[in-house]
C-alpha positions in Angstrom: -17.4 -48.2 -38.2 -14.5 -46.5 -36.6 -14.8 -42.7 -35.3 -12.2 -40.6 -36.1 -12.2 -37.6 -33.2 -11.1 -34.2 -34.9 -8.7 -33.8 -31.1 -8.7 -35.5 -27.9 -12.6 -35.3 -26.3 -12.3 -32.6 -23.2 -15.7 -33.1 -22.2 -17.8 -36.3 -22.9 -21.4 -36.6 -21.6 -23.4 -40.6 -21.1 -26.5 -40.7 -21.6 -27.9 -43.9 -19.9 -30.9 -42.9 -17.4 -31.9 -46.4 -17.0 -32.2 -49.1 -15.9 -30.6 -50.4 -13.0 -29.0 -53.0 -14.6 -28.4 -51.0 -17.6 -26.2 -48.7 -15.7 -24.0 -51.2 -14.0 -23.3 -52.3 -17.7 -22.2 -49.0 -18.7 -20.2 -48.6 -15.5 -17.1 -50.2 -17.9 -17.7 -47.6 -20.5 -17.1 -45.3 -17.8 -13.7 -46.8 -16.7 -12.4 -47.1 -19.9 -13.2 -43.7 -21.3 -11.8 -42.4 -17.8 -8.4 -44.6 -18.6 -8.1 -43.4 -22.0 -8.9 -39.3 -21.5 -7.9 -38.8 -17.9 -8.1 -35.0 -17.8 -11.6 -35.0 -19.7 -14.5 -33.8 -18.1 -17.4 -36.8 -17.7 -21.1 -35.9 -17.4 -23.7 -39.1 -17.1 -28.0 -38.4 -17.8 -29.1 -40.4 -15.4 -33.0 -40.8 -14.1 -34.2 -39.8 -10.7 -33.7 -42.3 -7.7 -31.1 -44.4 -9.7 -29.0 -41.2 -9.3 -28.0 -42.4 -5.9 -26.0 -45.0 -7.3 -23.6 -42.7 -9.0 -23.7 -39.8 -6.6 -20.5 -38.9 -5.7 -18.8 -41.1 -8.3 -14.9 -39.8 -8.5 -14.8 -40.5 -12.4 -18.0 -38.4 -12.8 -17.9 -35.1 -13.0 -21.4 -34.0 -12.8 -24.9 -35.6 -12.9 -27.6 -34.5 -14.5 -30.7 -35.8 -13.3 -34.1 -36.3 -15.3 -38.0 -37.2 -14.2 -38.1 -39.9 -16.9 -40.9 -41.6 -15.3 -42.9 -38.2 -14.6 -41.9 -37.1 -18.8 -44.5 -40.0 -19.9 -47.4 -38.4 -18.0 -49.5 -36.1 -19.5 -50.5 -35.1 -15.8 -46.9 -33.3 -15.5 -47.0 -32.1 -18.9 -46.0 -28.2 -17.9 -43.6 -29.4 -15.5 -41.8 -31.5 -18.0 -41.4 -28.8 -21.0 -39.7 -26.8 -17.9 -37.2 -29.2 -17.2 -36.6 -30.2 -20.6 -36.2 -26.6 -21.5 -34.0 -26.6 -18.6 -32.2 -29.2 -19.4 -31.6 -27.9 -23.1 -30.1 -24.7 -22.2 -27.9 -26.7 -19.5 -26.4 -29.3 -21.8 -25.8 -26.6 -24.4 -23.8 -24.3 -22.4 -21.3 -27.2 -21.5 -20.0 -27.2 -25.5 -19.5 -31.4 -25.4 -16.8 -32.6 -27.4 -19.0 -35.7 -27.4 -21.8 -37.2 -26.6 -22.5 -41.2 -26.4 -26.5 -42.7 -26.3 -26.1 -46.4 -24.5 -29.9 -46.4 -24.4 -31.1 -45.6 -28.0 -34.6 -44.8 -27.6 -36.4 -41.2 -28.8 -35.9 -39.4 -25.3 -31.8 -40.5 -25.3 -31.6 -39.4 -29.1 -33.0 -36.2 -28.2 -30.9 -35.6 -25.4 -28.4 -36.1 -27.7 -29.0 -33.7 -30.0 -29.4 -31.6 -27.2 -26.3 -31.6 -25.8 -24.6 -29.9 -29.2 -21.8 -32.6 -28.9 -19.3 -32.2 -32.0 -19.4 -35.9 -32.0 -22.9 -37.6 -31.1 -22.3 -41.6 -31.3 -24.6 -44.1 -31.1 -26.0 -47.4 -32.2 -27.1 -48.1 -35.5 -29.8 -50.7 -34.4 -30.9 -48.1 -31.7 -35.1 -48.1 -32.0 -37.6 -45.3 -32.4 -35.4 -43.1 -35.0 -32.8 -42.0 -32.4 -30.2 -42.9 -35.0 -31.1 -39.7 -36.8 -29.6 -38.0 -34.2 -26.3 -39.4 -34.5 -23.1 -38.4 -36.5 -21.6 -41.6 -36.2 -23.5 -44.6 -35.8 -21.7 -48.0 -34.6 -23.0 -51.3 -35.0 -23.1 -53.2 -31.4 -24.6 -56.1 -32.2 -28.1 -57.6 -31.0 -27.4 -61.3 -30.2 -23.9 -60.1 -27.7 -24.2 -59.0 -23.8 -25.1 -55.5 -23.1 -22.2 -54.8 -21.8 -19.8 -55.6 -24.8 -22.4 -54.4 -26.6 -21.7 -51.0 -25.0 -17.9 -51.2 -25.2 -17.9 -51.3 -28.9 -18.7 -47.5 -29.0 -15.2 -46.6 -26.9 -13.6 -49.5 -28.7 -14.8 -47.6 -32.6 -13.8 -44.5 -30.8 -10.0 -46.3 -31.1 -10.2 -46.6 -26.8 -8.0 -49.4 -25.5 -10.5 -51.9 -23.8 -8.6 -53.9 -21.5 -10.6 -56.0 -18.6 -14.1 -55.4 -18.1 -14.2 -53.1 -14.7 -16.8 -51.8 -12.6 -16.1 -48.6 -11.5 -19.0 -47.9 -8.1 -19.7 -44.8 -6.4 -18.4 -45.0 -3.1 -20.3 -46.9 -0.6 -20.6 -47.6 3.0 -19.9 -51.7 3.1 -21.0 -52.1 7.0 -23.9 -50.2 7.4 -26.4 -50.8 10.5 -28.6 -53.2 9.1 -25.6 -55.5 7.9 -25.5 -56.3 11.9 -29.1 -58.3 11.8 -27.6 -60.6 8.7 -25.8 -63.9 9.7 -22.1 -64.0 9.4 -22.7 -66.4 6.0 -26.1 -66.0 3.7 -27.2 -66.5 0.3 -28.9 -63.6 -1.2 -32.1 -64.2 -2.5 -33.7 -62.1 -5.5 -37.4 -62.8 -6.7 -38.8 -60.2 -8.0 -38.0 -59.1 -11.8 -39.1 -56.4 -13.9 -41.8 -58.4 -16.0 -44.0 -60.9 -14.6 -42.9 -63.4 -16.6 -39.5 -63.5 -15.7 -40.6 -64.3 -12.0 -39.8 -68.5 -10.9 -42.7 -69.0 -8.5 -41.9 -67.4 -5.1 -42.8 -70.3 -3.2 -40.1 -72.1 -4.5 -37.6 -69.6 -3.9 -38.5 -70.5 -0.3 -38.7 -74.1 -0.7 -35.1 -74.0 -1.7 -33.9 -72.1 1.1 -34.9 -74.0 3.1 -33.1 -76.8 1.7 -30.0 -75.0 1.9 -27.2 -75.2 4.7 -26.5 -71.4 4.8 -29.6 -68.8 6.0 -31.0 -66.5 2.8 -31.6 -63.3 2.7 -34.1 -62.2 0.3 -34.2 -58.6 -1.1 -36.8 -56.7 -3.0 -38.4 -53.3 -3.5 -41.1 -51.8 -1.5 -43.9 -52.7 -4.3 -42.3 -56.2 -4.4 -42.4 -56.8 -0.3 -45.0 -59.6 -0.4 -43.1 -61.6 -2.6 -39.9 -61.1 -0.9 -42.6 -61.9 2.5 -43.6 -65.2 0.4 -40.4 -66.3 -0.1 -39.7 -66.0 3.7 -43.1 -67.7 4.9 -42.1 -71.1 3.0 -38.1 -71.4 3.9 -39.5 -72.7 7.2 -37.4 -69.9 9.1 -34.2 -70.3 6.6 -34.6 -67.0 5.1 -35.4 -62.9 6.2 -36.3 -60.5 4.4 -35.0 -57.1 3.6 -37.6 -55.8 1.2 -37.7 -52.6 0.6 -35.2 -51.7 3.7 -32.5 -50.7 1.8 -31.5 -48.0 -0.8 -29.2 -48.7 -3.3 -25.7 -48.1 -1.8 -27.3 -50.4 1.2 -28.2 -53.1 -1.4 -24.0 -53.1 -2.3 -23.0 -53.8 1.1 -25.7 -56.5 1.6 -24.4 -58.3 -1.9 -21.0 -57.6 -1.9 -20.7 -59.8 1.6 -22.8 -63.0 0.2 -21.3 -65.9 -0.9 -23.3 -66.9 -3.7 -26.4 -65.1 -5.3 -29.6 -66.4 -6.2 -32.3 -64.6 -8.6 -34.3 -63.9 -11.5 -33.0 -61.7 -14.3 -32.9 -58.0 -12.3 -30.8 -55.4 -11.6 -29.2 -56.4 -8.6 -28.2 -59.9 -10.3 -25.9 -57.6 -11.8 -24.1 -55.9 -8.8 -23.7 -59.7 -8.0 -22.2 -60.2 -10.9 -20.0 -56.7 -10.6 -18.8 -57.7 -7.3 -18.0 -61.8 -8.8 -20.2 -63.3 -6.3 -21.5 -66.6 -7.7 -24.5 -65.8 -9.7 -26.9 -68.6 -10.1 -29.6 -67.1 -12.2 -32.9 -68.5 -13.2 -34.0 -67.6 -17.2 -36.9 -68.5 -19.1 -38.5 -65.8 -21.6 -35.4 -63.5 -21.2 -31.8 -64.0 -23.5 -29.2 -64.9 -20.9 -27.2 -64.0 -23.6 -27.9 -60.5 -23.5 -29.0 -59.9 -20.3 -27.2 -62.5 -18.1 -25.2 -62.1 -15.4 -21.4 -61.1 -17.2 -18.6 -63.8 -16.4 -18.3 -67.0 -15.1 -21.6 -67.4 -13.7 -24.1 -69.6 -14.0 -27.7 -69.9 -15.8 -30.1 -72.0 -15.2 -32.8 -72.9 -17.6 -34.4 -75.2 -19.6 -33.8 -75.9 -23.3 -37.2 -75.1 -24.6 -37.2 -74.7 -29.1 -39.7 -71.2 -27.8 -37.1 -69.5 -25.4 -36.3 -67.2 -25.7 -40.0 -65.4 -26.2 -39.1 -62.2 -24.3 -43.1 -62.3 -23.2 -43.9 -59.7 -20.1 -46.7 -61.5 -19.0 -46.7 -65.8 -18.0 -48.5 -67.7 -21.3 -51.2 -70.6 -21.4 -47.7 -72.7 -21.1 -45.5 -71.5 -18.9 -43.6 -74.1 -18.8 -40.1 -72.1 -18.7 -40.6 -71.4 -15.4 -42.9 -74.1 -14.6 -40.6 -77.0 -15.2 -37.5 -75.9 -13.1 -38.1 -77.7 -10.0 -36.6 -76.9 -7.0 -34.6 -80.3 -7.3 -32.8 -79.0 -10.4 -32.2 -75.7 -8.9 -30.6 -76.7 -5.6 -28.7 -79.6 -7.4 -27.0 -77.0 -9.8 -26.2 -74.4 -7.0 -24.6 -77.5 -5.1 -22.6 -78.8 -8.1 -21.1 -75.6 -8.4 -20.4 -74.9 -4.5 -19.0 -78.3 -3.8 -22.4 -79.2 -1.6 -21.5 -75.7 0.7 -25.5 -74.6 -0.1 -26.7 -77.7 0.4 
């Protein structure tokens, strides 16, 4: 449906506190909304510790930053009604001309209503009854990528679209720790978000150390053995930076490789952001709407029960299972002219 805006929006809030990857494909809805209402004021929702990657963003006004992990626990029950009581009376006070929910869940449908927008937008296949919180409910689509998924609400807002852009915060691309990386690397990325997702770590390692350039493999602190894994089988091709770097670190590091390597996570997408080659590795998870955006490149197998979208590995993982290392490499090297090889 189109939205038809009573005057020009002077003050817009996001709400997208999550994920990673989630937010880098919302970082477009920010640039165009900032292209087409330069004087507006933007506001972003955003969870705790993923606020560092918009901190100090110069298309974002102000941040306001939620315990969405702590909210879920009844153990920080009283602290939560403060904040959200907090939060309330905040987001009222700012008088939003509009409001837009990129996540769709109960929590970002309340924040909505919360925020007293005149015009609160959202999905209409958004899940536990956040619709209801919507005036205007656009239809995105489930079988498109996230990301044009999320431009069809500034596109139904009558936004001119233009070329997908990622607007990032500012970063520091030579920090210290760039000076212990080789001049050339691949990045490696094993972890993922649901266990399933996850090729077998060993050969991660197996393939770098069938590659011509060194790897460096990144991870999170609670995912340092498997970055550790991947290191102790590239027979001294690869290092490991788990859980070394925050975020605007983690740019610097990807923005310099020359191709990426990974399973489908959030920092496939900064990859993808900053058009380094992407080379990533699906089996229970839609490449179509969680890929890596562009001209990148997927590799999987053509199974009749993928996509399955399973969290955990099944009696017959064979998704995951069947990609050898052969096909792997061989694909990385048909699309680098041999340079990984």
């Amino acid at each position: 449906m189109q939205v038809e805006l009573d005057k020009v929006p002077e003050k817009i809030l996001i709400i997208k506190p999550s994920s990673l990857g989630d937010i880098i494909h919302s970082l477009p809805v920010l640039a165009v909304l900032r292209r087409n209402y330069p004087h507006a004021e933007i506001h972003w929702v955003v969870a705790r510790g993923l606020h560092l990657f918009l901190e100090n963003h110069p298309m974002i006004d102000r941040l306001w930053i939620i315990n969405k992990d702590q909210w879920k626990s009844l153990a920080y029950l009283p602290k939560t009604l403060s904040e959200v009581t907090q939060l309330y009376r905040g987001l009222r006070q700012q008088k939003f001309d509009l409001s837009i929910d990129l996540s769709g869940l109960l929590r970002s449908g309340l924040i909505t209503l919360a925020s007293g927008a005149r015009c609160k937008v959202g999905f209409k296949e958004s899940d536990e009854g956040s619709p209801m919180f919507y005036t205007h409910r656009v239809t995105g689509g489930m079988d498109n990528h996230a990301i044009d998924r999320y431009l069809s609400i500034p596109q139904a807002l009558g936004c001119e679209i233009g070329e997908v852009e990622y607007p990032m915060a500012p970063f520091d691309e030579n920090p210290s720790l760039m000076a212990e990386l080789p001049e050339r690397y691949a990045v490696i990325a094993p972890s993922a978000g649901k266990e399933a997702n996850r090729w077998p770590a060993e050969r991660f390692g197996e393939l770098a150390s069938r590659m011509q350039i060194p790897s460096v493999v990144i991870s999170g602190k609670s995912d340092a053995a498997v970055a550790e894994q991947v290191v102790a089988t590239s027979q001294g091709r690869a290092i490991s930076l788990a859980g070394r770097t925050n975020l605007k670190e983690l740019l610097a590091v990807i923005k310099k490789a020359c191709i990426f390597i990974s399973n489908d996570t959030g920092p496939m997408h900064m990859a993808a952001a900053f058009r380094v080659p992407v080379f990533a590795i699906f089996g229970p998870a839609n490449p179509v709407r969680t890929g890596p955006y562009g001209n990148n490149t997927i590799i999987s197998l053509d199974l009749n029960c993928a996509p399955c979208y399973r969290w955990q590995p099944c009696d017959n993982w064979r998704c995951m299972e069947g990609l050898t290392v052969d096909r792997v490499l061989q694909t990385i090297l048909a699309r680098t002219e041999g340079r990984a090889e």
